[in-house]
PLY file of the C-alpha trace (Angstrom):
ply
format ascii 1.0
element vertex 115
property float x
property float y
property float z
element edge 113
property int vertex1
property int vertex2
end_header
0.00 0.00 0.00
1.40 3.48 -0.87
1.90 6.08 1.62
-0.71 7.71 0.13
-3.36 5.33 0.53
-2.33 5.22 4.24
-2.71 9.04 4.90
-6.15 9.13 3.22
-7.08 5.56 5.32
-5.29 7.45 8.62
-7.50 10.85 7.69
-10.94 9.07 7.06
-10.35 7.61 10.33
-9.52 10.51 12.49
-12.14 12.74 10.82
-15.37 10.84 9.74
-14.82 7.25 11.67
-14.10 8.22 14.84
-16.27 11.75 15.54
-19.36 8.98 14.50
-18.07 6.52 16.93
-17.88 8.99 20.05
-21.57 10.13 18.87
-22.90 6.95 19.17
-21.47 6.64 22.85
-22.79 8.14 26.16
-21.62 8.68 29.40
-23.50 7.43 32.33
-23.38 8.26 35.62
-20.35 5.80 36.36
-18.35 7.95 33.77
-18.02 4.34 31.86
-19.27 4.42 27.84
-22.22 2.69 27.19
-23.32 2.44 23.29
-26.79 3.94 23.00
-28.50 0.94 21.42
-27.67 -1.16 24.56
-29.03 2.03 26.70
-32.46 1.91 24.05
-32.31 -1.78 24.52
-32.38 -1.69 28.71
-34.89 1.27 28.94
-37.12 -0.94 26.15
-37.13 -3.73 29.01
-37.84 -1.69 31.98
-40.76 -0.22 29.76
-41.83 -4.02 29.66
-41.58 -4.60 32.96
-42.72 -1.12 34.39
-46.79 -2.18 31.35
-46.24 -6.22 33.15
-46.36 -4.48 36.49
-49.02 -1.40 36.11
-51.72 -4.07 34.32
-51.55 -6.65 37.51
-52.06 -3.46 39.65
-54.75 -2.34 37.59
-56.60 -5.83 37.91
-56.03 -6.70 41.41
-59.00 -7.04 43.40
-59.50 -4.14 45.91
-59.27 -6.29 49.03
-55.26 -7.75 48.20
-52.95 -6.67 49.61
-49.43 -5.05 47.82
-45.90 -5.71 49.33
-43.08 -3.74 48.10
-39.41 -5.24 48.27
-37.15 -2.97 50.58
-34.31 -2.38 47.94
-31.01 -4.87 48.00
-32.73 -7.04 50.47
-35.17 -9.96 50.76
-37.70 -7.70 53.13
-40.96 -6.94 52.08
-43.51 -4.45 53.70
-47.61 -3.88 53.03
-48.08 -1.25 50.61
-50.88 1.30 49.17
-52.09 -0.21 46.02
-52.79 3.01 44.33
-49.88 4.78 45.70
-47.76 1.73 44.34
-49.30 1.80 41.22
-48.87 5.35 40.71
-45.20 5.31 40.97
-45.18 2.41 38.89
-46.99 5.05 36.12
-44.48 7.75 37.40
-41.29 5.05 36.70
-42.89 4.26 33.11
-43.44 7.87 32.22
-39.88 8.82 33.15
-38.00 5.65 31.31
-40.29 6.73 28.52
-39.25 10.33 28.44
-35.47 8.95 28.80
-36.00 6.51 25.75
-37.46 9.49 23.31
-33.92 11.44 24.38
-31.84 8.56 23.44
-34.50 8.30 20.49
-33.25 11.71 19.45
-29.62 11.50 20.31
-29.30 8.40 18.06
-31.33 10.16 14.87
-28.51 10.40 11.88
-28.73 14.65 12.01
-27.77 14.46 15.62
-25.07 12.62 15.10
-23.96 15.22 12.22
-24.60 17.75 14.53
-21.71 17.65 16.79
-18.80 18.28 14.23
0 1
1 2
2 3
3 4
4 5
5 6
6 7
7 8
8 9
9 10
10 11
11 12
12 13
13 14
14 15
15 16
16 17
17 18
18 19
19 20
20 21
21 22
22 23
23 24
24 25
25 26
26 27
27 28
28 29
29 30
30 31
31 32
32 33
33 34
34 35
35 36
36 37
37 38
38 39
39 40
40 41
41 42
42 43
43 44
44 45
45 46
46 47
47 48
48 49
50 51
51 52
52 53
53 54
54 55
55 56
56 57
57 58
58 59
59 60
60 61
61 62
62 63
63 64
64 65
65 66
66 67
67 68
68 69
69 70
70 71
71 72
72 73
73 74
74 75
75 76
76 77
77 78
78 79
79 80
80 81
81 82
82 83
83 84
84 85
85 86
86 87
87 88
88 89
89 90
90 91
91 92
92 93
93 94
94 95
95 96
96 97
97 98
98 99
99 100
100 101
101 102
102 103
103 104
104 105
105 106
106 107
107 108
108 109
109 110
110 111
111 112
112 113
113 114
């Protein structure tokens, strides 16, 4: 390969390769890179998870009882079934409004954007 050949191959890399690479990256709050499709993929499962949860709320019978999981532990308490179900609409709104960001971020004239 001529020296030639390896400048333009050295340039296309610095200027179009790389500039689209660090677009498609974000930084979380761990300051590690995460690619944004594996970000769109997790919020797409808490999204799941967040419809699962609100539609067994929605057609438990008013006399059950709700127990919410103390975080990073195996204790469970009574909860309020309609205060439990409307965080569980607060944490779907809010993974939803995170998703249409990353929705953005990862459109192809974002991504030109930033040079």
């Amino acid at each position: 390969m001529s020296p030639k050949y390896i400048g333009f191959w050295l340039f296309s890399l610095c200027i179009i390769i790389l500039p689209l690479l660090l677009a498609l990256c974000v930084l979380t709050d761990s300051d590690s890179v995460v690619f944004i499709g594996e970000t769109f993929r997790v919020a797409n499962l808490q999204i799941k998870e967040q419809k699962v949860l609100v539609d067994e709320l929605c057609n438990l019978k008013k006399n059950r009882k709700v127990y919410i999981q103390q975080r990073n532990s195996n204790i469970f308490f009574v909860g309020d079934r309609s205060q439990t179900l409307t965080s569980c609409k607060s944490k779907m709104r809010e993974v939803r409004r995170y998703q249409d960001k990353l929705k953005i971020e990862k459109s192809p004239a974002s991504l030109w954007g930033c040079f």
